[in-house]
VMD Tcl script that draws the C-alpha trace (Angstrom):
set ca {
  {-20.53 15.13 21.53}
  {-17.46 16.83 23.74}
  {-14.32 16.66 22.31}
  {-11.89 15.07 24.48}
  {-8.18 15.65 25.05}
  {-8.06 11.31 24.60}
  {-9.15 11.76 21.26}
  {-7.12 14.65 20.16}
  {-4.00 12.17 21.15}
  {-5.27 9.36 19.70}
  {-6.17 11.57 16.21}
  {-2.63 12.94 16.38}
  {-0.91 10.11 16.88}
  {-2.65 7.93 13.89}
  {-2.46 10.58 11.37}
  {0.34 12.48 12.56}
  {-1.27 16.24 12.41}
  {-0.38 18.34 14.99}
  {-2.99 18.88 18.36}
  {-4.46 21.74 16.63}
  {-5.75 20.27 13.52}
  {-6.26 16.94 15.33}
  {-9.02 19.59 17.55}
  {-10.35 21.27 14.39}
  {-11.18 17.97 12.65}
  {-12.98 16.48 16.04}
  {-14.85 19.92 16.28}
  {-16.09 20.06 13.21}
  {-17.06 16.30 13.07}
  {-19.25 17.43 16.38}
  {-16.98 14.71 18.65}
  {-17.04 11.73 16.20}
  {-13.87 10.30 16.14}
  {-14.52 7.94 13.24}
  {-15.62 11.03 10.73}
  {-13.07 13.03 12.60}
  {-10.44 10.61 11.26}
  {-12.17 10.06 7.61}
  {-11.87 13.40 6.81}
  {-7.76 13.34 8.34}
  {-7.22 10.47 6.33}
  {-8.89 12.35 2.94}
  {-6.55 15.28 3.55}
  {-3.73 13.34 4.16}
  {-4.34 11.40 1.08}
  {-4.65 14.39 -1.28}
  {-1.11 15.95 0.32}
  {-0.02 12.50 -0.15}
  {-0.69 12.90 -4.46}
  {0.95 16.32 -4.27}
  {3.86 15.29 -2.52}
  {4.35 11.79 -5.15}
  {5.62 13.56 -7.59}
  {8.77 14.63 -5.56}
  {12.30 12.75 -5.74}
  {12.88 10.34 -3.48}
  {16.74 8.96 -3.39}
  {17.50 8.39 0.27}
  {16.00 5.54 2.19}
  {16.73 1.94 3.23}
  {17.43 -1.51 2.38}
  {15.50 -3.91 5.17}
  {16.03 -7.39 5.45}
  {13.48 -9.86 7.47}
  {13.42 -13.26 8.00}
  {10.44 -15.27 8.77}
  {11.02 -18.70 10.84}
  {14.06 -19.06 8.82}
  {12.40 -20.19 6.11}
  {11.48 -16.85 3.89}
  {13.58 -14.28 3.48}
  {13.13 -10.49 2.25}
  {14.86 -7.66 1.48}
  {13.27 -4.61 0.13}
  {14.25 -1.17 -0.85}
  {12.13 1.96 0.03}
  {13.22 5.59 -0.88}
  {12.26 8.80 0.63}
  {13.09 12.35 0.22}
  {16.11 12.85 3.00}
  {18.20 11.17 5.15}
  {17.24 12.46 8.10}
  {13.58 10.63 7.97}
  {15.89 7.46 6.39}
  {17.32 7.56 9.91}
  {13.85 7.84 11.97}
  {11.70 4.93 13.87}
  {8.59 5.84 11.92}
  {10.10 5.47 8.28}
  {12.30 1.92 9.43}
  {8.88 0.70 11.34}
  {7.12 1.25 7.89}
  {9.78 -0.50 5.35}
  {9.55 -3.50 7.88}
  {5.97 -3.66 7.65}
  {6.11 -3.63 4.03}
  {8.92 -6.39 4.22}
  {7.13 -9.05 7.05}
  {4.08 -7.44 4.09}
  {5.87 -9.35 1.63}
  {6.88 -12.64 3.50}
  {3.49 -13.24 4.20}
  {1.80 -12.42 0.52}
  {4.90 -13.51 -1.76}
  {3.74 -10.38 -4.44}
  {5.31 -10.85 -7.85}
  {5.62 -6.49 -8.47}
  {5.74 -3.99 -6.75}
  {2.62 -2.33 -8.86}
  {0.63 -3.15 -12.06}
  {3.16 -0.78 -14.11}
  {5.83 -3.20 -13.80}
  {3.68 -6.68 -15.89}
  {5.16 -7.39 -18.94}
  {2.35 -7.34 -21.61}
  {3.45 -10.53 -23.13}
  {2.70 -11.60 -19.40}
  {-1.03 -9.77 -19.40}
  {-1.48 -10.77 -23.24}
  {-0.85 -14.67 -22.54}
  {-3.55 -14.50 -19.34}
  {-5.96 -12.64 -21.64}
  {-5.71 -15.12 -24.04}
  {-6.08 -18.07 -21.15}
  {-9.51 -16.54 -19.85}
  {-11.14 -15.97 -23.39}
  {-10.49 -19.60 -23.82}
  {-11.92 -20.99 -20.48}
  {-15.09 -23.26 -20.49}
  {-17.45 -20.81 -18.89}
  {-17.02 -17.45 -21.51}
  {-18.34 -20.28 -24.31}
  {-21.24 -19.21 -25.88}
  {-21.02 -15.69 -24.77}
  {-21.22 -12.76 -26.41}
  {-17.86 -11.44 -27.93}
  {-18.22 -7.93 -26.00}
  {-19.77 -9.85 -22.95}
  {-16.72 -12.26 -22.59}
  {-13.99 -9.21 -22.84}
  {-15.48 -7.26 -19.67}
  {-16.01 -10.33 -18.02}
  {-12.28 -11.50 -18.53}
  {-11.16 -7.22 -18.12}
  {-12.60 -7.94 -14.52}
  {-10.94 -11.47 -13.69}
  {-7.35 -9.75 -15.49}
  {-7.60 -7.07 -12.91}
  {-8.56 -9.04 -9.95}
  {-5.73 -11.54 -11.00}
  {-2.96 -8.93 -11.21}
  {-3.79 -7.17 -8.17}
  {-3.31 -10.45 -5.70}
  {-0.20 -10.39 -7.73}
  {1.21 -6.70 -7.25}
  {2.42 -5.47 -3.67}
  {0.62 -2.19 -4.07}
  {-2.99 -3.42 -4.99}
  {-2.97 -6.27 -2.01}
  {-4.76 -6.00 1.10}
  {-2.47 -5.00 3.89}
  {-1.63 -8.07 6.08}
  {-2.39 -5.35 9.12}
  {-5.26 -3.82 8.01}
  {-7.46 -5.41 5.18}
  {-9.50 -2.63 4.96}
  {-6.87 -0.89 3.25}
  {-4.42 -1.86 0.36}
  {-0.76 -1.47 0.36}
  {-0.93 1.39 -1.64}
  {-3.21 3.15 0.75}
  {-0.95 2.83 3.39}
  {1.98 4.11 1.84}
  {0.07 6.92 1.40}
  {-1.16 7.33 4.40}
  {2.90 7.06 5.88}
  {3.31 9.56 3.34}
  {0.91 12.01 4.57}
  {2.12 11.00 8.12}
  {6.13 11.58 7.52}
  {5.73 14.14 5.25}
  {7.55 13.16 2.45}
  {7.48 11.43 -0.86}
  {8.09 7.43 -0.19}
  {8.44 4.67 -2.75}
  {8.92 0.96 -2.32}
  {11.41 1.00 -5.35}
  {12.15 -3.13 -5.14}
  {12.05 -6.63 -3.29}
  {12.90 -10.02 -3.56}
  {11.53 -12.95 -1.87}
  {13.11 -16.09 -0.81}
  {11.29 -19.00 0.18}
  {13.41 -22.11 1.64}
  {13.20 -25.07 -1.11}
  {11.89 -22.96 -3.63}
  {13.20 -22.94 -7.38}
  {14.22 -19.80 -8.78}
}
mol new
graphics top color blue
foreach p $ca { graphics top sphere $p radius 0.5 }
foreach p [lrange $ca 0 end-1] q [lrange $ca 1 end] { graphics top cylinder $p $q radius 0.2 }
display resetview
C-alpha cells in the first residue's frame, strides 16, 4: 500500500510524533494505518513508563458542571508550567473531569482502597449463596476475580474511557503522556451530585 501524505497527518496528529516518524511507522507497516498506529501507540506507551517516574508539581485545578446537577473538580499535575498553560494538557484534565461526571469513580486508582474496605467485600463474596459448596481454593479465585472486577468500576484509572471504551482511563493518560511529553498525574477529584448525601 502507498503511503499517503493524509495519513502521515492524521498519524501525527493522534499520537503527536513528528512527520518523520509518523512516515517511518506507515513505511514500515507497508501503508496500514491501523498497524502503523499500534506500533505508535506501543512506543508511546513504553516512553510513557519511563517518563512516570518523573515529578510532576505544576498543573491545574478544572471544574465542570454537568446540567447543573453534578459538579467536578479535579486536580492533574504535570512536569512544567508551560504545558499547564497549553490547549492539549487543559483539553485532557476536562476530559478526565466530564470522565468523572459521567462514571462517579470512588479513587483515583486501586492504590488508594482501604483494606478494611477490600477485607469487608472479601468477606461479603465468600459468604454469597453461589461459592456454597465449593471448594475452599475454588471459591478464593473465583471471589479474587469478582474483587478485581468490583474495584476497577470503582477506580478512575481502571474504567473504560467514556470516549473510547476500548481503552481505560489509565491508557489514555498514558497515551497524553506520550503525546505531551511529560509526566501527568490525576492527583485528586471530588464529585458532587445535586441531592446527594455526603
Amino acid at each position: 500500500m502507498a503511503v499517503t501524505i493524509d495519513d502521515i497527518k492524521r498519524l501525527r496528529e493522534l499520537t503527536g510524533v513528528g512527520m518523520t516518524d509518523a512516515k517511518a511507522a506507515l513505511v514500515e507497516a507497508d501503508g496500514d494505518f491501523d498497524a502503523a498506529l499500534a506500533a505508535m501507540r506501543k512506543k508511546g506507551l513504553t516512553k510513557a513508563e519511563k517518563k512516570g517516574e518523573r515529578e510532576a508539581r505544576e498543573g491545574v485545578v478544572d471544574a465542570y458542571v454537568h446540567g447543573d446537577r453534578i459538579g467536578v473538580i479535579v486536580e492533574v499535575n504535570c512536569e512544567t508550567d508551560f504545558l499547564a498553560r497549553s490547549e492539549g494538557f487543559r483539553e485532557f484534565v476536562h476530559d478526565v473531569a466530564m470522565h468523572i461526571a459521567a462514571t462517579a469513580p470512588e479513587y483515583v486508582s486501586s492504590d488508594e482502597i482501604p483494606a478494611e474496605t477490600q477485607d469487608a467485600k472479601k468477606a461479603e463474596l465468600l459468604e454469597s449463596d453461589a461459592l456454597q459448596g465449593k471448594p475452599a481454593e475454588m471459591a478464593e479465585k473465583i471471589v479474587e476475580g469478582q474483587l478485581k472486577k468490583y474495584f476497577a468500576e470503582r477506580c478512575l484509572l481502571d474504567q473504560p474511557y467514556i470516549k473510547n471504551p476500548d481503552v481505560t482511563v489509565g491508557e489514555y493518560l498514558k497515551e497524553n503522556v506520550a503525546k505531551l511529553g511529560e509526566n501527568l498525574i490525576v492527583r485528586r477529584f471530588s464529585r458532587f451530585a445535586l441531592g446527594e448525601a455526603a
